[in-house]
VOFIMI-967431 format. One record per residue (C-alpha): residue number from 1; residue in three letters; x, y, z. Coordinates in nm, 3 decimals, padded with zeros to 5 digits, m for minus. Each point is the difference from the previous one (the first is absolute). Layout:
N
@nr->NUM rest->ALA xx->X yy->Y zz->Z;
...
! end
This chain:
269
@nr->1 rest->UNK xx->11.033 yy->17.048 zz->21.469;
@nr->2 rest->UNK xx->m00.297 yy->m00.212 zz->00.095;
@nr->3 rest->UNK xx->m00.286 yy->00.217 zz->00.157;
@nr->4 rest->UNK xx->m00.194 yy->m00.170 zz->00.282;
@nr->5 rest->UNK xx->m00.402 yy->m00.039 zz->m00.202;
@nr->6 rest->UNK xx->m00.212 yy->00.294 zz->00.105;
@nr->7 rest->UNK xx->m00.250 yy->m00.300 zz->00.121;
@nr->8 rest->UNK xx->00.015 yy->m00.346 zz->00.124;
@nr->9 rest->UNK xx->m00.019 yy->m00.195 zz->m00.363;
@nr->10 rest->UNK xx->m00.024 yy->m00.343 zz->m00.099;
@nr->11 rest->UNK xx->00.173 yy->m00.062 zz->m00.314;
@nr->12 rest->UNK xx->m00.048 yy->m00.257 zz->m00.254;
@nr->13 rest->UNK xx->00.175 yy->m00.109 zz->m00.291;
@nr->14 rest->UNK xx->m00.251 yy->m00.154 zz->m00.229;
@nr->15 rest->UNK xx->00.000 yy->m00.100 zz->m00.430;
@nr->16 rest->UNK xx->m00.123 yy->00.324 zz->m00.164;
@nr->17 rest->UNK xx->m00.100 yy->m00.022 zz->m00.409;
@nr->18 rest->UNK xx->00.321 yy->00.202 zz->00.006;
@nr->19 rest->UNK xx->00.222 yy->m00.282 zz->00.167;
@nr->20 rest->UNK xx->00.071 yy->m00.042 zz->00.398;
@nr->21 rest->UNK xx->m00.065 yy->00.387 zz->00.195;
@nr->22 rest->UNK xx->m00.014 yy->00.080 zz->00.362;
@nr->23 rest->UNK xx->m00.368 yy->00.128 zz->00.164;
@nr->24 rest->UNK xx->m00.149 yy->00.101 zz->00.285;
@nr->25 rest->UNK xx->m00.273 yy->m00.222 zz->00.138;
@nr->26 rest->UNK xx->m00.281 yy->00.147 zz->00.157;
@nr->27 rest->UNK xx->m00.210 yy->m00.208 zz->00.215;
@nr->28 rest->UNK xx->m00.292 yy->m00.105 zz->m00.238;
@nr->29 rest->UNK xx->00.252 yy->m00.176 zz->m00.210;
@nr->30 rest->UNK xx->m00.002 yy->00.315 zz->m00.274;
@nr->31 rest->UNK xx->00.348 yy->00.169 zz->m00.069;
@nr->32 rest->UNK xx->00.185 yy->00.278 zz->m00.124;
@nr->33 rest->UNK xx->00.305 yy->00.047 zz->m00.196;
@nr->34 rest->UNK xx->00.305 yy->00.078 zz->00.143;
@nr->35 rest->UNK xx->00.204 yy->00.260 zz->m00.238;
@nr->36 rest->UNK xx->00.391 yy->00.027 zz->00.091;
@nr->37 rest->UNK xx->00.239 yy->m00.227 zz->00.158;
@nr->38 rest->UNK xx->m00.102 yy->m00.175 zz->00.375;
@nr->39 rest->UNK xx->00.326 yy->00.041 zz->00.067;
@nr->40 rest->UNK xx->00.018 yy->00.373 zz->m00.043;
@nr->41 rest->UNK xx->m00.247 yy->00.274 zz->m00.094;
@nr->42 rest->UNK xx->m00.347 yy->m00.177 zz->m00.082;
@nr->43 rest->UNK xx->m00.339 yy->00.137 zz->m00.009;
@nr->44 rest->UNK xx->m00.305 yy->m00.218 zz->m00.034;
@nr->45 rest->UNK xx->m00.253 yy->00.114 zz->m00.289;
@nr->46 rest->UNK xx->m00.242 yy->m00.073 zz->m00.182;
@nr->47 rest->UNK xx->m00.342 yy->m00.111 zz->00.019;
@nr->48 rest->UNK xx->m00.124 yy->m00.337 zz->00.198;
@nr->49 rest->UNK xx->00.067 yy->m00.346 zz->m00.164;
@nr->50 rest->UNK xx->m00.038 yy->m00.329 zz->00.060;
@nr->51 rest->UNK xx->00.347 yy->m00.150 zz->m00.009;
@nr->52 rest->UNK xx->00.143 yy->m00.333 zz->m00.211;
@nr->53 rest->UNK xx->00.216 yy->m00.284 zz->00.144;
@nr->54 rest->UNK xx->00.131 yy->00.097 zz->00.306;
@nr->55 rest->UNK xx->00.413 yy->m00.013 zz->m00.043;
@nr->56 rest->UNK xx->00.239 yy->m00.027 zz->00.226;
@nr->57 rest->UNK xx->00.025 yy->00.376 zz->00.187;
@nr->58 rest->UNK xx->00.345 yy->00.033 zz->m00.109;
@nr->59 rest->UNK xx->00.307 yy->m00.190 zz->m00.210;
@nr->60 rest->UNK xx->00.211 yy->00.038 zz->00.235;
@nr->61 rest->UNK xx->00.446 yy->00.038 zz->m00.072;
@nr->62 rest->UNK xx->00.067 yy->m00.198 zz->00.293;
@nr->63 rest->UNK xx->m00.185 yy->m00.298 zz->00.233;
@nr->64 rest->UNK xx->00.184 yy->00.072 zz->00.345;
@nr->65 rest->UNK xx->m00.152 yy->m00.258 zz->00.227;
@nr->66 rest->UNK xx->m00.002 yy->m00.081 zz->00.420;
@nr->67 rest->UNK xx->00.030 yy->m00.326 zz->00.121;
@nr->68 rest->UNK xx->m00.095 yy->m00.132 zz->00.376;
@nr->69 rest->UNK xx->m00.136 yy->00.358 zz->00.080;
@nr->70 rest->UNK xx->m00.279 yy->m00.098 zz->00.254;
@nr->71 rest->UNK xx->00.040 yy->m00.143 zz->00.333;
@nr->72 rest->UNK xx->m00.233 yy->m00.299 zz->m00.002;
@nr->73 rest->UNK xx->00.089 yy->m00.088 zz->m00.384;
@nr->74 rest->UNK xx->00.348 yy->m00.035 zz->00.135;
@nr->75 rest->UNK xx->m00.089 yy->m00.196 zz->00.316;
@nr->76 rest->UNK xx->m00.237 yy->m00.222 zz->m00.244;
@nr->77 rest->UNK xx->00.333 yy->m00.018 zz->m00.212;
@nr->78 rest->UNK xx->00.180 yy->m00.139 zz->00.297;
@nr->79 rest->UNK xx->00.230 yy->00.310 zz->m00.098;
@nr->80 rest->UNK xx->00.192 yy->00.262 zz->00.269;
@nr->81 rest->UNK xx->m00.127 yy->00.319 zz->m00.066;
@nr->82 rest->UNK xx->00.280 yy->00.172 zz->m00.247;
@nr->83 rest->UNK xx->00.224 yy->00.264 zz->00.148;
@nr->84 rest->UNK xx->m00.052 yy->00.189 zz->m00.357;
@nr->85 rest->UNK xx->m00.236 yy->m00.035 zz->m00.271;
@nr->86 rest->UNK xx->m00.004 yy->m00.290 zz->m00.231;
@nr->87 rest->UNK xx->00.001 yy->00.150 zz->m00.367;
@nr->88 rest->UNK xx->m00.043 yy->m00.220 zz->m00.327;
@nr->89 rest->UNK xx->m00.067 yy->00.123 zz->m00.313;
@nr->90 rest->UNK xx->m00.276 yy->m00.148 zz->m00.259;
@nr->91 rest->UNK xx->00.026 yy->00.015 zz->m00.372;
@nr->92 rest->UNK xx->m00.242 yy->00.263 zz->m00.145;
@nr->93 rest->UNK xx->m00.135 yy->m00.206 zz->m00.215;
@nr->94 rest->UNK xx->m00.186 yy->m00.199 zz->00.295;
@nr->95 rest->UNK xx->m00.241 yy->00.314 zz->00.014;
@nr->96 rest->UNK xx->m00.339 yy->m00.096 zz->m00.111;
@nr->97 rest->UNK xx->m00.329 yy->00.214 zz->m00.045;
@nr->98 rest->UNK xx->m00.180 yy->m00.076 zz->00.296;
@nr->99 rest->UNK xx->m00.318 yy->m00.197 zz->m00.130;
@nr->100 rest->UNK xx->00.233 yy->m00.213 zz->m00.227;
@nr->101 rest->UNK xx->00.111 yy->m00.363 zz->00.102;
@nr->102 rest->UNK xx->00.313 yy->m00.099 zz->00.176;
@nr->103 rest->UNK xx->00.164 yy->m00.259 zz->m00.228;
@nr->104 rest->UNK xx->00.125 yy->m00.305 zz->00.142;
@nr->105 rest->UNK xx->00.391 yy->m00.071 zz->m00.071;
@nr->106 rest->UNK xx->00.005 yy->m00.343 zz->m00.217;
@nr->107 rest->UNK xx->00.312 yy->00.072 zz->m00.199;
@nr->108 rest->UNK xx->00.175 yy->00.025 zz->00.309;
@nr->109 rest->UNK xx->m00.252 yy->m00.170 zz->00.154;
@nr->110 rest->UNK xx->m00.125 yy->00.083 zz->00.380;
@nr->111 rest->UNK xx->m00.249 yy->m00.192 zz->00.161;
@nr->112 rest->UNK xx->m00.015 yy->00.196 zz->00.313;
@nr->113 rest->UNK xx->m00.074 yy->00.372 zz->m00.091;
@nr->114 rest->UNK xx->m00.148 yy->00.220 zz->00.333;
@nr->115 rest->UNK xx->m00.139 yy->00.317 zz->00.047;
@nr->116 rest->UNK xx->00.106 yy->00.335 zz->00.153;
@nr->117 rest->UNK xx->m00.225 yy->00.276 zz->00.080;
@nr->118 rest->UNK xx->00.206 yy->00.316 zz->00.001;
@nr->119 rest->UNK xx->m00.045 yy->00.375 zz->00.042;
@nr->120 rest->UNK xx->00.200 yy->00.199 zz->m00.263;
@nr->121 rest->UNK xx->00.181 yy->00.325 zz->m00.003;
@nr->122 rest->UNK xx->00.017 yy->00.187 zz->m00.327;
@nr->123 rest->UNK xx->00.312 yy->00.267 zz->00.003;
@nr->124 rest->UNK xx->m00.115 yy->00.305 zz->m00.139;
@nr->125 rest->UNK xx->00.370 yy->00.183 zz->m00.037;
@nr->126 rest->UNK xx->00.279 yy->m00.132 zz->m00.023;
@nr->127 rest->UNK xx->00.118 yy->m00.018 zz->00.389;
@nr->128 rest->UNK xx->00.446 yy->m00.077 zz->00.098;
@nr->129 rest->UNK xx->00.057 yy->00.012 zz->00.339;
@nr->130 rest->UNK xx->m00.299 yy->00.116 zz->00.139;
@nr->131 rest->UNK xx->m00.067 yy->00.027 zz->00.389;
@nr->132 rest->UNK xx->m00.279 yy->m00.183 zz->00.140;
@nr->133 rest->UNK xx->m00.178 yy->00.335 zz->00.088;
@nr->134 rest->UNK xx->m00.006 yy->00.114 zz->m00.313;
@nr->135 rest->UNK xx->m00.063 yy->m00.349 zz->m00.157;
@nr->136 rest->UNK xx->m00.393 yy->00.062 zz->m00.075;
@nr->137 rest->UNK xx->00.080 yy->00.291 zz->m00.223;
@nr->138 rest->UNK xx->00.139 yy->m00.229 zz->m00.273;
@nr->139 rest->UNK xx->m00.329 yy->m00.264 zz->m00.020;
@nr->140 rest->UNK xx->m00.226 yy->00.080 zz->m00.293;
@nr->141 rest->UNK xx->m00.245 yy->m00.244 zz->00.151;
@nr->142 rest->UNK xx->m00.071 yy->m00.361 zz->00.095;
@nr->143 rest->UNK xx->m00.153 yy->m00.292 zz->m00.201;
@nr->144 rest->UNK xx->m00.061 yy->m00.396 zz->00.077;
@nr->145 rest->UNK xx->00.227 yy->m00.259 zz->m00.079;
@nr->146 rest->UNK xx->00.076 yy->m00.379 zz->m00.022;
@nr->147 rest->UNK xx->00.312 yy->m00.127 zz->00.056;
@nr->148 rest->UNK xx->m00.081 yy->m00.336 zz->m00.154;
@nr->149 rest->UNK xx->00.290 yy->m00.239 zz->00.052;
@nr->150 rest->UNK xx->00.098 yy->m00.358 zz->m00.085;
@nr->151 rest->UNK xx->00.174 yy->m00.123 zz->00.289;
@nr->152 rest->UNK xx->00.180 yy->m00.285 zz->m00.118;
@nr->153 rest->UNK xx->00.186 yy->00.231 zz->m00.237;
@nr->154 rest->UNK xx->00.028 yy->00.235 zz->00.297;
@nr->155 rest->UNK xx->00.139 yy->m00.233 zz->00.223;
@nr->156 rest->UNK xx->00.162 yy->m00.284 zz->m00.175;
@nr->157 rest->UNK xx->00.028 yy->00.125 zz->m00.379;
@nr->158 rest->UNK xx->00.138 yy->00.367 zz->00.072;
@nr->159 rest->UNK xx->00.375 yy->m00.062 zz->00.107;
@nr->160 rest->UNK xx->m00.135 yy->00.200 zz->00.360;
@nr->161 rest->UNK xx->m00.083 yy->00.262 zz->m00.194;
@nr->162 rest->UNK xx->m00.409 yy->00.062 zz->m00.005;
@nr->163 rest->UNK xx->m00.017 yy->00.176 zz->m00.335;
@nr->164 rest->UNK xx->m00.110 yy->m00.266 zz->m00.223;
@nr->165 rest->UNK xx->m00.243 yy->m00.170 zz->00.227;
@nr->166 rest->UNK xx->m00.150 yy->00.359 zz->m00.016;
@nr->167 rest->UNK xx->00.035 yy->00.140 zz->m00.331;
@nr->168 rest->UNK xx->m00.150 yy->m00.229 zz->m00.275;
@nr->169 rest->UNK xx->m00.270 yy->00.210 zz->m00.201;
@nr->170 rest->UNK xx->m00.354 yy->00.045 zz->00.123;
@nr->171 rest->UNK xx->00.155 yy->00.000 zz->00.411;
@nr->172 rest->UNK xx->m00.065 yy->00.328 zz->00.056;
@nr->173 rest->UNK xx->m00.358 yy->00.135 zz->m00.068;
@nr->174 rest->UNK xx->m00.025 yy->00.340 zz->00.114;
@nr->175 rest->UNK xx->m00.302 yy->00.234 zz->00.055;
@nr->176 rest->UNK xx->m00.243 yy->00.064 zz->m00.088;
@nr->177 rest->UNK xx->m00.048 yy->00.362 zz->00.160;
@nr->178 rest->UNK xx->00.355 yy->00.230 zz->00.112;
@nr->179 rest->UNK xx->m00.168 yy->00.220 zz->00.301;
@nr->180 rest->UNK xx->00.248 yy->00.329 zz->m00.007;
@nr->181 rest->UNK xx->00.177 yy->m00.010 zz->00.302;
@nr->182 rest->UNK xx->m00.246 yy->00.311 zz->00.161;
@nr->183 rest->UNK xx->m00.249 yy->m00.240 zz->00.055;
@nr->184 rest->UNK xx->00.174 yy->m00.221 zz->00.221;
@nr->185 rest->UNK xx->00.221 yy->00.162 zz->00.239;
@nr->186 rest->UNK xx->00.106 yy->m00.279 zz->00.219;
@nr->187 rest->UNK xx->00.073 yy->m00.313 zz->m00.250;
@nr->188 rest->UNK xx->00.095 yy->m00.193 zz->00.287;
@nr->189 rest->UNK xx->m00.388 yy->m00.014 zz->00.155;
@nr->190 rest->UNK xx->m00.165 yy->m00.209 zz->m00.293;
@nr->191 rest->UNK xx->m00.191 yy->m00.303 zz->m00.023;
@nr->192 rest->UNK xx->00.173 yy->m00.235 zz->m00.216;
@nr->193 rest->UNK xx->m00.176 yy->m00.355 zz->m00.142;
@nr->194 rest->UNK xx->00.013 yy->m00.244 zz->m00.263;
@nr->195 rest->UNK xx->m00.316 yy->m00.183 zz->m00.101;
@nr->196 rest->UNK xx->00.070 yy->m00.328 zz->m00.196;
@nr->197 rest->UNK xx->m00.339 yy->m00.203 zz->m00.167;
@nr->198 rest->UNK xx->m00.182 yy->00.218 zz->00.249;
@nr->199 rest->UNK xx->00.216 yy->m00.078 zz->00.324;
@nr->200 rest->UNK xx->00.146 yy->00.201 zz->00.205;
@nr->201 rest->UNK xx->00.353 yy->m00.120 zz->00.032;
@nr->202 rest->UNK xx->00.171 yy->00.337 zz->00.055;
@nr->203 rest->UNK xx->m00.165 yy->00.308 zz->00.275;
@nr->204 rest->UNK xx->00.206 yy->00.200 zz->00.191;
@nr->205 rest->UNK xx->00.151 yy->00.335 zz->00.023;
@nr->206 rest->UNK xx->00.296 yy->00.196 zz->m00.124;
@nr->207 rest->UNK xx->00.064 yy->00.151 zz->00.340;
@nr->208 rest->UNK xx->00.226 yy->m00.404 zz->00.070;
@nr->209 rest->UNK xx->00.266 yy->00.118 zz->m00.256;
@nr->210 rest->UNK xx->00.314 yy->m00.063 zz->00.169;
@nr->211 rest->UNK xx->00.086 yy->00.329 zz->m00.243;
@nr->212 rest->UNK xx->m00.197 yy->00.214 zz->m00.044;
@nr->213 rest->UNK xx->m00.046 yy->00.206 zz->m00.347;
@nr->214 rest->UNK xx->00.179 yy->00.347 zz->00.068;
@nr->215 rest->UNK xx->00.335 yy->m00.266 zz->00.150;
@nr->216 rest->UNK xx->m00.029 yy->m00.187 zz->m00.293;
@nr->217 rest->UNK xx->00.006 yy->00.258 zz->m00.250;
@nr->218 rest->UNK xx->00.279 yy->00.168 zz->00.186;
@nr->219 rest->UNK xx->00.196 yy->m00.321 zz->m00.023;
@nr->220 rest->UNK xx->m00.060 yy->m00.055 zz->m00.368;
@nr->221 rest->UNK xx->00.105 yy->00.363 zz->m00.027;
@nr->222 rest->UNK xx->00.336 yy->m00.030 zz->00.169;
@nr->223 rest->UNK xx->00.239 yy->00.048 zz->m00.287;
@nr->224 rest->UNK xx->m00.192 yy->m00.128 zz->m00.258;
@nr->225 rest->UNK xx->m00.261 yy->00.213 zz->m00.218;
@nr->226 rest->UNK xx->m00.346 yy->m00.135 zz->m00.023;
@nr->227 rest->UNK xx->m00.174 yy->00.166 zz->m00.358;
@nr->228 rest->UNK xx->m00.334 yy->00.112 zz->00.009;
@nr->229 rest->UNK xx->m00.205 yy->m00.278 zz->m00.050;
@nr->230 rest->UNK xx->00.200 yy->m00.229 zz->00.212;
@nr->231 rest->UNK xx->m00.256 yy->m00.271 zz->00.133;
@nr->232 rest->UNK xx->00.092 yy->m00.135 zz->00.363;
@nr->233 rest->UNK xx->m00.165 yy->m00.342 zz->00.142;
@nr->234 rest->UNK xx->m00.003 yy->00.055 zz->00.381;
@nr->235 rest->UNK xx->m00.034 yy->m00.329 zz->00.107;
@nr->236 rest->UNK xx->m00.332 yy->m00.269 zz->00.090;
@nr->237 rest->UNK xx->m00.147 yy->m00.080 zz->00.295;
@nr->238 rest->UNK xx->m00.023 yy->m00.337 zz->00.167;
@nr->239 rest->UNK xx->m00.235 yy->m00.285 zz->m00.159;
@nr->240 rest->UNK xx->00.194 yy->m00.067 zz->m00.318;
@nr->241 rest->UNK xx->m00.054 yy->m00.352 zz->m00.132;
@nr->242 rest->UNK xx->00.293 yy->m00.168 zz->00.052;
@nr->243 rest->UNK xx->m00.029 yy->00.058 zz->00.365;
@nr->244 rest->UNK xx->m00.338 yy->m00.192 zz->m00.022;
@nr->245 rest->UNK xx->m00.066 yy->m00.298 zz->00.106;
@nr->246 rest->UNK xx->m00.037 yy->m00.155 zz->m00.266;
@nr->247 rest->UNK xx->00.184 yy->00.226 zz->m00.214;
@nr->248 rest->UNK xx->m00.293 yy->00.175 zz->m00.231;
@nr->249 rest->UNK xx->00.174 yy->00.062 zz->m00.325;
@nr->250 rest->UNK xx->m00.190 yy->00.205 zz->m00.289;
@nr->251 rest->UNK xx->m00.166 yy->m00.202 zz->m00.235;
@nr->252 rest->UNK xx->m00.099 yy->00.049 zz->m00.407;
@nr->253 rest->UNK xx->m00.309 yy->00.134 zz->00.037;
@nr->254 rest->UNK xx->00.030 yy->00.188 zz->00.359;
@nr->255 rest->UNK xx->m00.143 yy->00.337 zz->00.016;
@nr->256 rest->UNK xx->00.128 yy->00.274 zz->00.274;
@nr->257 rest->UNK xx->00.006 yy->00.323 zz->00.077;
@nr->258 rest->UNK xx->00.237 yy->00.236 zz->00.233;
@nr->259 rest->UNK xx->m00.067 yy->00.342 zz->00.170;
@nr->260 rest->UNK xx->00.077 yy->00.239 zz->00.269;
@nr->261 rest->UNK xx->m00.269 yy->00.206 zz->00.145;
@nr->262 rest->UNK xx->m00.038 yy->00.278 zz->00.291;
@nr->263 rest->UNK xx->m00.294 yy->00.156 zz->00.134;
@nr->264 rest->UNK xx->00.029 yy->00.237 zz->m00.291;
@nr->265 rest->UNK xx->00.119 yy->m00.171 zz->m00.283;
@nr->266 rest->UNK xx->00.027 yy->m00.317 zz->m00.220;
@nr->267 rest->UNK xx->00.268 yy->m00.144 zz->m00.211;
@nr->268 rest->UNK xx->m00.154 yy->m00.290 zz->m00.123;
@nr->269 rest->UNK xx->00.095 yy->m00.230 zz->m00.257;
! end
């Protein structure tokens, strides 16, 4: 079973001469290897390195993702707040290495693709049925994400289904850093914000989930398994842009970044 790290660690996956290996990032920007499986007995080792192309933290079995999870995204959304949470899934091939590009749909084309600034839980072990006290034991950690969706195909193209508005490749970059879950003990008090072409368009906090992260994980958990490795989206907060006015809609050439942050800690991608 999955050990809880003996330290607060922020893990990286990152392109070693080797091929794709996870590390530990120390705060200069240096490394060290990590020896062992992150989702069981691991042991970092090794001298200090400067690390490749940061990767995607993990390739994750299964995209489990929360829709209309904060209050004033839903009231923006001209939505009632749901008496359950929303759950899609996303293909896993729309996770992208988070300083690679989001790819535009033009086969089937979308003209209106939007931003979502999400934090991310990372299951460590595999968790069925899990209370919501004992919820936390089962996180490995938690990484940024983008839950970049076309919302033509997610409203008008998807037969009310969100899935393929949601899951064409490149829509969801994830990372760069997974903080082990030891370093953030309350995931619902972090500052969450998207930054598009230098904007702020995104800034609040996690504490407006209508769900919070130990209730969602112990609804995913109700009589289904969720493997280790299991990413779950948890939902954006309000200033999406096709509650703008205009609509702001991302563009070839747009650059953007997402993260979550607490007085102790930064996800940032």
């Amino acid at each position: 079973p999955l050990e809880p790290p003996t330290a607060p660690m922020k893990l990286i996956r990152h392109l070693s001469p080797a091929g794709p290996a996870h590390a530990v990032l120390h705060p200069d920007g240096s490394a060290r290897a990590v020896a062992g499986d992150i989702f069981g007995d691991f042991q970092v080792t090794g001298p200090a390195f400067k690390p490749g192309k940061l990767l995607a933290p993990v390739t994750p079995p299964n995209l489990l993702c929360i829709g209309l999870n904060y209050r004033r995204h839903a009231a923006e959304s001209n939505s009632p707040l749901p008496p359950h949470p929303v759950l899609f899934m996303k293909n896993t091939a729309a996770v992208q290495n988070p300083d690679d590009p989001i790819v535009l749909p033009r086969v089937l084309a979308s003209h209106k693709v939007d931003y979502e600034c999400e934090l991310a839980i990372v299951i460590g072990r595999a968790a069925k049925n899990v209370t919501r006290e004992r919820a936390l034991d089962h996180v490995l950690g938690y990484t940024c994400a983008n839950d970049v969706s076309a919302r033509d195909w997610q409203r008008d193209g998807g037969g009310g289904q969100w899935c393929q508005g949601k899951g064409f490749d490149t829509f969801c970059p994830l990372g760069p850093v997974l903080v082990t879950r030891d370093e953030i003990p309350n995931p619902n008090a972090l500052r969450i914000r998207t930054i598009l072409n230098g904007a702020v368009m995104q800034d609040w906090s996690t504490d407006d989930m209508i769900f919070d992260v130990p209730a969602l994980i112990a609804f995913l958990s109700s009589s289904k398994t969720l493997l280790p490795g299991t990413v779950i989206l948890t939902g954006t907060p309000h200033g999406v842009g096709f509650a703008r006015n205009p609509p702001v809609w991302l563009q070839p050439g747009d650059t953007r970044s997402e993260e979550h942050s607490s007085e102790l800690q930064s996800l940032r991608h």
